[in-house]
N, C-alpha and C positions, 0 to 999 in steps of 0.2 A: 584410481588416481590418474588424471591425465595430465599432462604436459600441454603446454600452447601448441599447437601446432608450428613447426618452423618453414620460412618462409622458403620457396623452392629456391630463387633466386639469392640467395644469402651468400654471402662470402667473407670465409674467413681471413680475421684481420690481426689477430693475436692468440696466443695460445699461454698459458700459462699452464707448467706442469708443479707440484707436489707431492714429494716420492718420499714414504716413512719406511726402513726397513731398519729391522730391529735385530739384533742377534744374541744369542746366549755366549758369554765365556766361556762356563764351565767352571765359574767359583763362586757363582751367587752376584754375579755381577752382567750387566748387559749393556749391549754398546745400541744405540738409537741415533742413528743415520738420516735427517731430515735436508733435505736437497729439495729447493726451490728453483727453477727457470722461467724466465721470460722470452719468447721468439716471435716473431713477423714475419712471416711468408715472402714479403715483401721489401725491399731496400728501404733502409728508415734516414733519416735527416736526423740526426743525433749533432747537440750543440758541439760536440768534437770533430763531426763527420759524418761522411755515410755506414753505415754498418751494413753490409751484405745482410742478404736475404739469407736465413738460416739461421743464423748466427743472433748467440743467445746478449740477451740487452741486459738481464741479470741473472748470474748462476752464483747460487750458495749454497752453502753447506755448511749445517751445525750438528756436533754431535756430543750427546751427550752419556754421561755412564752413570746406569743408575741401577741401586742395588733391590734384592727381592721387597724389599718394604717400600719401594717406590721413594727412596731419596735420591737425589743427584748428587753424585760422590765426584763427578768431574766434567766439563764442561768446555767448551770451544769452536769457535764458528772460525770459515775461509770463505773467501771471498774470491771466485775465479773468475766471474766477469762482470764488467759495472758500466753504468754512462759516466762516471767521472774516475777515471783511473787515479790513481794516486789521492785519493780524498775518501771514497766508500769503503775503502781495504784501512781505513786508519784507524777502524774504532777499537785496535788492539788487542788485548786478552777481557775485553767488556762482557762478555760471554762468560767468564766465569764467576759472575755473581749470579749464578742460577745455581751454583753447587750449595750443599744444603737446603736447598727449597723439596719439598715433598710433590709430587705431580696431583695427589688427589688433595693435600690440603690447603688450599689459598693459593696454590699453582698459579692461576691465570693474573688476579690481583698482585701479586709480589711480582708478576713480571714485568708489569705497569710500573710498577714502582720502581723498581730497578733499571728497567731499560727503556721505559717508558721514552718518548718524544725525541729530542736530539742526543738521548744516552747511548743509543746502538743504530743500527741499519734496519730501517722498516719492515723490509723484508724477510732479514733474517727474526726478527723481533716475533712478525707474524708467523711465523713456522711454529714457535713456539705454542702457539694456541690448537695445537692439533697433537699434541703430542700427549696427553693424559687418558684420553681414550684408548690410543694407538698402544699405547702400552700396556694399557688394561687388555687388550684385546689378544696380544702377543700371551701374555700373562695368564690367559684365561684355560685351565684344562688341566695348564702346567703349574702357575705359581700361585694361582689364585685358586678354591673351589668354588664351581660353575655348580654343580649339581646338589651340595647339600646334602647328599644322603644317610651318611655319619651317623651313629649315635648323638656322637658332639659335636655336628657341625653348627654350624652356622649359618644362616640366611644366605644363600650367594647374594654373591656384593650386586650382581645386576636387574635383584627384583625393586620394583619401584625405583628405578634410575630411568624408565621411558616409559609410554603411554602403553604400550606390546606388554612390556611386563608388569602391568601392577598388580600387588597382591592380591588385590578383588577384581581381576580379571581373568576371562577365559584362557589364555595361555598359560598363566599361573596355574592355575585349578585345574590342565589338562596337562602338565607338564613338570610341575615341582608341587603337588601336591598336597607334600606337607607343610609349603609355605604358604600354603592357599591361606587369605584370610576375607570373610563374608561380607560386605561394605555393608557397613551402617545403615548406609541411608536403603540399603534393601530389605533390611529385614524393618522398619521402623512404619506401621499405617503412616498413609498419605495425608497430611495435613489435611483439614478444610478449610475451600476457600474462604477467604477473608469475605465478609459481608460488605453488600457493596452500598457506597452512598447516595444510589439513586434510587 
């Protein structure tokens, strides 16, 4: 898989960071730390003023606490720097209409719904959408089983969630074994062609 080539001459203009770090309590509970920033290399014209070069044009942070079953038991974003002071930082405790929401089930959708458009900060709103994975990922060895191998287990949760592991794929079938399962369409003769009308 290649990339476009980048241009030698380019120059960076903006930088936007995304930083998920997740931690265990130690009661069955976990705190999810998602911090968003925006920077410019460069001095920017911001309708308030100039903002130094460095200096972030938006930083937030939402976090939320969600328990082993992947619910949100509690919720809360801050707002540390914005292009409109006193207006960005006002969307209150809006943030905690994600508590009760499940991250694997209808996660993304109910976010729409509830914080959707002028209901919260765009930004912080978007952080959200990165955080069901992230947690699964955290989750994965530790609260989730990855490997299946049990009498009773269970399918781990990540076969058939990507194109790498589907169940009638060589990763499967070289790696989880007993979830291997044989695609259809490989074991079924090849149609024949349709007869043609000329």
């Amino acid at each position: 898989m290649a990339l476009p080539t980048a241009a030698s001459d380019r120059q960076l203009k903006h930088r936007r960071r995304i930083d998920v770090q997740i931690y265990a309590r130690g009661n069955g509970l976990w705190e999810v730390d998602a911090h968003i920033s925006d920077v410019r290399p460069e001095e920017t014209a911001m309708v308030t003023g100039m903002l130094p070069a460095g200096q972030p044009i938006h930083e937030m942070l939402l976090r939320l606490v969600v328990d082993e079953q992947l619910n949100v038991v509690d919720a809360g974003a801050q707002t540390l720097a914005m292009p409109y002071p006193g207006e960005c930082d006002r969307h209150g405790d809006v943030y905690r209409r994600l508590i009760g929401l499940n991250l694997m089930k209808g996660f993304r959708q109910a976010v729409k719904e509830r914080l959707g458009g002028v209901q919260g900060c765009t930004h912080i709103t978007e952080l959200t959408q990165v955080l069901p994975t992230a947690v699964v990922q955290a989750f994965a060895g530790e609260v989730l089983d990855t490997r299946g191998e049990g009498d009773s287990s269970i399918q781990p949760f990540q076969i058939d969630r990507c194109h790498a592991l589907r169940s009638d794929g060589a990763t499967v079938k070289t790696y989880y074994p007993r979830w291997y399962r044989a695609s259809q369409h490989s074991t079924l003769p090849r149609a024949a062609p349709a007869p043609s009308d000329h």
